[in-house]
C-alpha positions in Angstrom: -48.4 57.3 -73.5 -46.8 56.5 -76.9 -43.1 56.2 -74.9 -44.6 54.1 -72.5 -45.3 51.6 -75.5 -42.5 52.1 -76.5 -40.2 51.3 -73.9 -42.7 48.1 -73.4 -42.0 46.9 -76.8 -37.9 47.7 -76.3 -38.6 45.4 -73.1 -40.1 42.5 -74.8 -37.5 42.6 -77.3 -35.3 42.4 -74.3 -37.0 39.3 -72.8 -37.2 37.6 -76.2 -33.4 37.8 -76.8 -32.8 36.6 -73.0 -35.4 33.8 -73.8 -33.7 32.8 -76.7 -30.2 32.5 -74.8 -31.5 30.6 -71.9 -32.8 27.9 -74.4 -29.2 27.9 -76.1 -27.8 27.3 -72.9 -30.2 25.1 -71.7 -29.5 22.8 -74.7 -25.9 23.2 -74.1 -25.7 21.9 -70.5 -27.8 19.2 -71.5 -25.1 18.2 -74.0 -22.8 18.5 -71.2 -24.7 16.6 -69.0 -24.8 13.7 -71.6 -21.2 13.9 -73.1 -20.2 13.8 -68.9 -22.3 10.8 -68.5 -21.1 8.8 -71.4 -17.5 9.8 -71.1 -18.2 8.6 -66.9 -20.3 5.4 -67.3 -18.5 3.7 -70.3 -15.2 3.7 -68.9 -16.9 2.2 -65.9 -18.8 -0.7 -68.0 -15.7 -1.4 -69.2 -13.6 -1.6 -65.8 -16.1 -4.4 -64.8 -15.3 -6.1 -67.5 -11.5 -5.6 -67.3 -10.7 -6.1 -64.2 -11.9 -9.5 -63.1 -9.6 -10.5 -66.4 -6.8 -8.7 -64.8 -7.6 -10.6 -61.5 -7.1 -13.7 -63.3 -4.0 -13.1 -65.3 -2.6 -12.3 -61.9 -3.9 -14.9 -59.7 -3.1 -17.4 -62.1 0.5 -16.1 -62.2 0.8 -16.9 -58.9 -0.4 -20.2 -59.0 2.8 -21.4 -61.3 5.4 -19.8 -58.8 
């Protein structure tokens, strides 16, 4: 009886430490989630700003030939 509580306790041990790591990489692909996000949707924010100003400069261009 007293190895059955024993391997019971190694086994919770076992499921803490796993516990423990899925949380760490939970957090982690949440940071990656966010860091892919930003690093995808400001470069877009500033595309529809930039290129309507480049659609000018080159429009206008060809107005003066």
């Amino acid at each position: 009886m007293e190895q059955l509580e024993q391997k019971i306790e190694a086994l919770e041990k076992k499921i803490d430490g796993l516990q423990r790591s899925i949380d760490k990489i939970k957090k982690i692909f949440l940071w990656i989630l966010i860091i892919t996000v930003i690093l995808f949707v400001l470069p877009l924010i500033g595309l529809i700003f930039a290129i309507p100003s480049f659609l000018n400069i080159y429009s206008g261009a060809g107005l003066g030939l």
